[in-house]
C-alpha positions as a Markdown table, in Angstrom:
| # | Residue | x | y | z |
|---|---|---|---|---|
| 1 | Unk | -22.0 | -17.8 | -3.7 |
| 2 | Unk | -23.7 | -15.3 | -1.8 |
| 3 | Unk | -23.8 | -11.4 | -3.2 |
| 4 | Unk | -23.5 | -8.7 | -1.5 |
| 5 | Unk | -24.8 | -5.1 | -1.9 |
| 6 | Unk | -22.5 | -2.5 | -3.1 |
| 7 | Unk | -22.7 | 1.1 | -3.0 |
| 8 | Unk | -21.6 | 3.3 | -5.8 |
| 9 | Unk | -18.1 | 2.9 | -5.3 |
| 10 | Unk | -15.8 | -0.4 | -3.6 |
| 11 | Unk | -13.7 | 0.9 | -0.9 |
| 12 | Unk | -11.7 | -2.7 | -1.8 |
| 13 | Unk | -10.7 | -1.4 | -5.0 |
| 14 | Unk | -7.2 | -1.2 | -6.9 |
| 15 | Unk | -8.0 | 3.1 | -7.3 |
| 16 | Unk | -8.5 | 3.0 | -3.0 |
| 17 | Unk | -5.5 | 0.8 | -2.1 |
| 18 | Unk | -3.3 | 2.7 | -4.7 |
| 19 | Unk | -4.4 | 6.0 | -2.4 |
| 20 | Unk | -3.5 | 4.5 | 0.3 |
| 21 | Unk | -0.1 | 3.4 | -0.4 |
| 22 | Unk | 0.6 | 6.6 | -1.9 |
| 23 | Unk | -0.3 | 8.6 | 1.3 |
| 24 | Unk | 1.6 | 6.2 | 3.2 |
| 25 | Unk | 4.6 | 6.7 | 1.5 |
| 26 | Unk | 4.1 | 10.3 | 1.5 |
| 27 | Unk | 3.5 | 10.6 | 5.1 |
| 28 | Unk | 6.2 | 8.0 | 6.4 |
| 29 | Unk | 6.0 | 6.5 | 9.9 |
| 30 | Unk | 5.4 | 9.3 | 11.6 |
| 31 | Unk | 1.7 | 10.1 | 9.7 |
| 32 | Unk | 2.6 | 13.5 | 9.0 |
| 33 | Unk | -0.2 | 15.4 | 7.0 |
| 34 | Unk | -0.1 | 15.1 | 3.4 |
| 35 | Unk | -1.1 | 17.5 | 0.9 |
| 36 | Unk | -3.7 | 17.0 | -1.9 |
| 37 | Unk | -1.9 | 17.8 | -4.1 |
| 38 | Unk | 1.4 | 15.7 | -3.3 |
| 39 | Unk | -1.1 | 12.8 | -3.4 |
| 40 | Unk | -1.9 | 14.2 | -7.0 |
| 41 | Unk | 1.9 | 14.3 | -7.9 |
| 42 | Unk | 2.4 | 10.8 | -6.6 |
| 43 | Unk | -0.4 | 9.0 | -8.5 |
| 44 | Unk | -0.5 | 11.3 | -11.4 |
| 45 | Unk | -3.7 | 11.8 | -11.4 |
| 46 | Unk | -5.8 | 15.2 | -11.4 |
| 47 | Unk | -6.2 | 17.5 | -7.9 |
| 48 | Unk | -10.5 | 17.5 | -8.3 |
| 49 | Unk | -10.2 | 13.8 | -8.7 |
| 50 | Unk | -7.7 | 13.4 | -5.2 |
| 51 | Unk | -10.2 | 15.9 | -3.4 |
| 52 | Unk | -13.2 | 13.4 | -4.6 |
| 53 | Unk | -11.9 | 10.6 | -3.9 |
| 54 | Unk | -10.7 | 11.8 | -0.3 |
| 55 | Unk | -14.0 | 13.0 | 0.9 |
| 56 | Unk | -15.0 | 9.4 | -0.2 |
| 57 | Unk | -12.9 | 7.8 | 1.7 |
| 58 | Unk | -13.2 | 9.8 | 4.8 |
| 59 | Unk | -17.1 | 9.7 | 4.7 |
| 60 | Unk | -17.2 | 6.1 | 5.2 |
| 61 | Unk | -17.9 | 4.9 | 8.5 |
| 62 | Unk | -14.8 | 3.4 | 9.2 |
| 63 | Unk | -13.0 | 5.8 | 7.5 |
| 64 | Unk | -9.6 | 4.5 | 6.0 |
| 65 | Unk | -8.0 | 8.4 | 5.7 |
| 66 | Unk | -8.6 | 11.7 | 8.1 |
| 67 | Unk | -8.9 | 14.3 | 5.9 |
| 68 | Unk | -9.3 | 17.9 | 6.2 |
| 69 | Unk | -9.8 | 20.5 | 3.4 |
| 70 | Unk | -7.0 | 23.0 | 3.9 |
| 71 | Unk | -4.6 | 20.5 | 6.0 |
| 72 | Unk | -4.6 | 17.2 | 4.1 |
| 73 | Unk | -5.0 | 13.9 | 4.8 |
| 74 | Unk | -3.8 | 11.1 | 7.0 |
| 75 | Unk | -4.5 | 7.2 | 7.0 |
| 76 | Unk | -6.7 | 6.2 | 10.0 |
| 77 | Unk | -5.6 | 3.1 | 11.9 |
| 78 | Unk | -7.6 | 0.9 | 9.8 |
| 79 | Unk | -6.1 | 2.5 | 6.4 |
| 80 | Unk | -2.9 | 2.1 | 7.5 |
| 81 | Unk | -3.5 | -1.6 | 8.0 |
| 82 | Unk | -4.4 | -1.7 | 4.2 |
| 83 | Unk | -1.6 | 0.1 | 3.2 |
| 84 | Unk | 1.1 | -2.0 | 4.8 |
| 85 | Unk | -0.9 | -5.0 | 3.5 |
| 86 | Unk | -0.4 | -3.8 | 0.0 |
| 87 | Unk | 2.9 | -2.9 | 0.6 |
| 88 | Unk | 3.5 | -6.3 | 2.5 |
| 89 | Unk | 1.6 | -7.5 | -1.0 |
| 90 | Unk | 3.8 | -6.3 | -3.5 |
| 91 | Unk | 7.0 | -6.6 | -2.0 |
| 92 | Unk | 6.6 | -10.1 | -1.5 |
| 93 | Unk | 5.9 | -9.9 | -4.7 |
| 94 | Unk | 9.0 | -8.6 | -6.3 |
| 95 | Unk | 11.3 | -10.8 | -3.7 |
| 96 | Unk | 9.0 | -13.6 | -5.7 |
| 97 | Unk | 9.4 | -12.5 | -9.0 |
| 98 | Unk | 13.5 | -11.8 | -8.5 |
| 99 | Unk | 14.1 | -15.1 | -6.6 |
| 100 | Unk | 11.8 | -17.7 | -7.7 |
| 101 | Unk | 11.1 | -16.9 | -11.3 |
| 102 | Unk | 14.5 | -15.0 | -12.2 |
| 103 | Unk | 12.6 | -11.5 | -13.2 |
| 104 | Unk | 15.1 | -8.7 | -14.0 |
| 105 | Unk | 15.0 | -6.2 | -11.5 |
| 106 | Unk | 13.9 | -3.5 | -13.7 |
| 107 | Unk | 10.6 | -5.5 | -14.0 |
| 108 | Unk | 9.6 | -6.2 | -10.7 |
| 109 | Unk | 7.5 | -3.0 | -9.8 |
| 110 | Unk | 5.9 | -3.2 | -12.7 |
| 111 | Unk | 4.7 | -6.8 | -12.4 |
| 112 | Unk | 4.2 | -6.2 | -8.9 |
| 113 | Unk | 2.1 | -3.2 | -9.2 |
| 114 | Unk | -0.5 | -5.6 | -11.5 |
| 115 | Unk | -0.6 | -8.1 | -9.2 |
| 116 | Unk | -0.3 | -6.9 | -5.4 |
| 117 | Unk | -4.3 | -6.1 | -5.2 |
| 118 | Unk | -5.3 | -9.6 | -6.5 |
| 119 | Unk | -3.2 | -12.5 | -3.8 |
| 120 | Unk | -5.0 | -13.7 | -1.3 |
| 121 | Unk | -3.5 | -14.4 | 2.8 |
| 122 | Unk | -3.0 | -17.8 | 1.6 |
| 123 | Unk | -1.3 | -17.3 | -1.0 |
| 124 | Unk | 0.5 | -14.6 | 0.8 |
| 125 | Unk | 1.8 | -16.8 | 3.9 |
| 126 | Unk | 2.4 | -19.2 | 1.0 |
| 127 | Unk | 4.5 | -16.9 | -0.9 |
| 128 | Unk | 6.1 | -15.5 | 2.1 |
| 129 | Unk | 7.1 | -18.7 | 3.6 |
| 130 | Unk | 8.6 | -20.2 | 0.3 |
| 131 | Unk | 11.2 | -17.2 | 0.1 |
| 132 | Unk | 11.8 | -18.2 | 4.1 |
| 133 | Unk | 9.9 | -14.7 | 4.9 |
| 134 | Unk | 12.6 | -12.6 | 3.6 |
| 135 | Unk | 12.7 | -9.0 | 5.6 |
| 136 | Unk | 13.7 | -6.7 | 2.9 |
| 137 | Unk | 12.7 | -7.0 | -0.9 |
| 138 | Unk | 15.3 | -6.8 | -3.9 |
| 139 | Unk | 15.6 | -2.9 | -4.2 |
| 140 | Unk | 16.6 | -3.4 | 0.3 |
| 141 | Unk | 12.6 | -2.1 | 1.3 |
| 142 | Unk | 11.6 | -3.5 | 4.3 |
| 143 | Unk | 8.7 | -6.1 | 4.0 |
| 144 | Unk | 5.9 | -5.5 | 6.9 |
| 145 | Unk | 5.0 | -8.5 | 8.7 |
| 146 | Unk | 1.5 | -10.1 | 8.5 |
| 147 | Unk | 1.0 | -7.8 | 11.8 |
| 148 | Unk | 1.7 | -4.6 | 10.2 |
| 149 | Unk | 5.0 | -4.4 | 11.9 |
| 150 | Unk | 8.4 | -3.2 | 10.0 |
| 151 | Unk | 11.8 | -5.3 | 11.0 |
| 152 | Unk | 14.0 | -3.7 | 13.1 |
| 153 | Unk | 16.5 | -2.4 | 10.5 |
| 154 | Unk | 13.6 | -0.9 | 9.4 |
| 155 | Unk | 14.8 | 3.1 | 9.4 |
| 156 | Unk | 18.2 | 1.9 | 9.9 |
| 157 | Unk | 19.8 | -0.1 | 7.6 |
| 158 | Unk | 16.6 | -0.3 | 4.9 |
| 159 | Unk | 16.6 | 2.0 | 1.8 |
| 160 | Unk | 12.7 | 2.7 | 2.3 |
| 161 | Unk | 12.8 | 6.3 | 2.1 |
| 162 | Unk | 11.0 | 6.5 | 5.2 |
């Protein structure tokens, strides 16, 4: 197996892809600017370390977040990909979890949240596929597709908070 050079940090990591959900679901659909500190809030975690690990992230060059001291921060189009693949990730998950192995419902974020940074696309379209690639999870999220894109009830009849 063939290793590859890493820097100081892995932009692949369960800390980057659990910033990037949070600002997604802070800034909704419409990629509004969020604030710092909201981020903070959402992942309970200190403002210094949020403002460190944001000029990270928008320092790479393909930065996954915008990010301007003062105004916030924003996913870029390619952190938005992630994002929606995580979210894709765990919902899947939980629609697993509830259908397939009987999980109480009050366990499934929890279980999800361990697992969602690990599956691969196989086992993804696997997963996905086996539940008959369900739309909405067990709480009524929408699931993204493999493309990124929500279903159409998405904003409509969905209880995303979005």
């Amino acid at each position: 197996m063939k290793k590859t050079k890493r820097t100081h940090w892995d932009r692949n990591t369960e800390s980057v892809d659990d910033y990037l959900k949070a600002i997604y679901s802070l800034g909704g659909d419409e990629r509004r600017w969020v604030g710092g500190s909201e981020v903070a809030n959402r992942l309970r975690v200190a403002p210094a370390s949020v403002t460190n690990m944001l000029q990270k992230l928008s320092g790479e060059p393909k930065s996954l977040v915008d990010y301007k001291r003062g105004s916030g921060v924003r996913l870029s189009s390619a952190g938005r990909r992630r994002a929606l693949e995580i979210v894709r990730h765990h919902r899947l998950i939980e629609t697993f979890l509830f259908e397939v192995l009987n999980y109480p419902i009050e366990e499934l974020h929890g279980e999800a949240e361990r697992l969602e940074h690990y599956i691969s696309e196989s086992f993804e379209e696997r997963v996905a596929a086996k539940l008959g690639n369900p739309t909405t999870d067990p709480h009524g999220h929408c699931i993204p597709a493999m493309d990124g894109t929500m279903p159409p009830s998405h904003g409509v009849t969905c209880r995303c908070g979005l």
